[in-house]
C-alpha positions as CSV (number, residue, x, y, z in Angstrom):
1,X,-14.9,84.5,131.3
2,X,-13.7,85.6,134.6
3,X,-15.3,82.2,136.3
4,X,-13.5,80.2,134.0
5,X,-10.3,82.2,134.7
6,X,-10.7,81.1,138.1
7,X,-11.2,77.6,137.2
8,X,-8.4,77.3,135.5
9,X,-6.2,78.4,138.2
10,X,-7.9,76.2,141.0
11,X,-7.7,73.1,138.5
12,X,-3.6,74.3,138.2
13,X,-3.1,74.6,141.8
14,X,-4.8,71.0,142.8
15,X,-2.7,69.7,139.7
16,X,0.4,71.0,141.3
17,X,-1.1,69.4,145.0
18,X,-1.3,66.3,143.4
19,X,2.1,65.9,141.7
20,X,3.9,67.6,144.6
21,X,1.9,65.1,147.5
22,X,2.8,62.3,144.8
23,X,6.7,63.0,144.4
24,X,7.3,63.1,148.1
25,X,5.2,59.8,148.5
26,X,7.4,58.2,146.5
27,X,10.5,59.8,148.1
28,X,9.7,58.8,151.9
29,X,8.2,55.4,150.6
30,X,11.7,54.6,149.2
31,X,13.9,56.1,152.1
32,X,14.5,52.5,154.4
33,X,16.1,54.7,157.1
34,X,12.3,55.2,158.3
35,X,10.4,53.3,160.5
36,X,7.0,52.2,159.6
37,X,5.2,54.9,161.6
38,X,7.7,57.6,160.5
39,X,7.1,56.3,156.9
40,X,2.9,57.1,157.4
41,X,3.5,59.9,159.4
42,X,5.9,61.7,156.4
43,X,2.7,60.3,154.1
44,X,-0.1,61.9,155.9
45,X,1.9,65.3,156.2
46,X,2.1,64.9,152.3
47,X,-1.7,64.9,151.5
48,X,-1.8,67.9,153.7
49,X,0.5,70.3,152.9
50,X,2.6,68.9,150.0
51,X,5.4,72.0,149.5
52,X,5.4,72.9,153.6
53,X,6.8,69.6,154.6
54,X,8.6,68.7,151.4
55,X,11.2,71.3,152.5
56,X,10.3,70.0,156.2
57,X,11.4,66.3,155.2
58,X,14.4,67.7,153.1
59,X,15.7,69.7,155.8
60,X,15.5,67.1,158.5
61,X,17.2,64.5,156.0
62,X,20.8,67.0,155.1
63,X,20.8,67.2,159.0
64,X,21.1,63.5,159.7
């Protein structure tokens, strides 16, 4: 029971990954202020650490 527990919230967290990775895809893929490069660079950073550079890209954005 406890393995499945575990599971359960591994298969939640990746879920979370996924849709958080995906949202900010979407955001920088939109935003035409970007260069090319800045545009993949912003992407790559998303498949790593979704939520760290979500608030990274936000941040940098209400500065400009």
């Amino acid at each position: 029971m406890t393995e499945l527990i575990i599971y359960a919230v591994i298969f939640a967290l990746l879920i979370g990954h996924c849709l958080l990775a995906g949202k900010m895809y979407r955001t920088v893929h939109q935003d035409s202020t970007l260069s090319f490069h800045e545009k993949n660079d912003w992407k790559l950073k998303a498949l790593l650490f979704p939520g760290y550079f979500w608030f990274q890209y936000k941040k940098g954005k209400a500065q400009s």
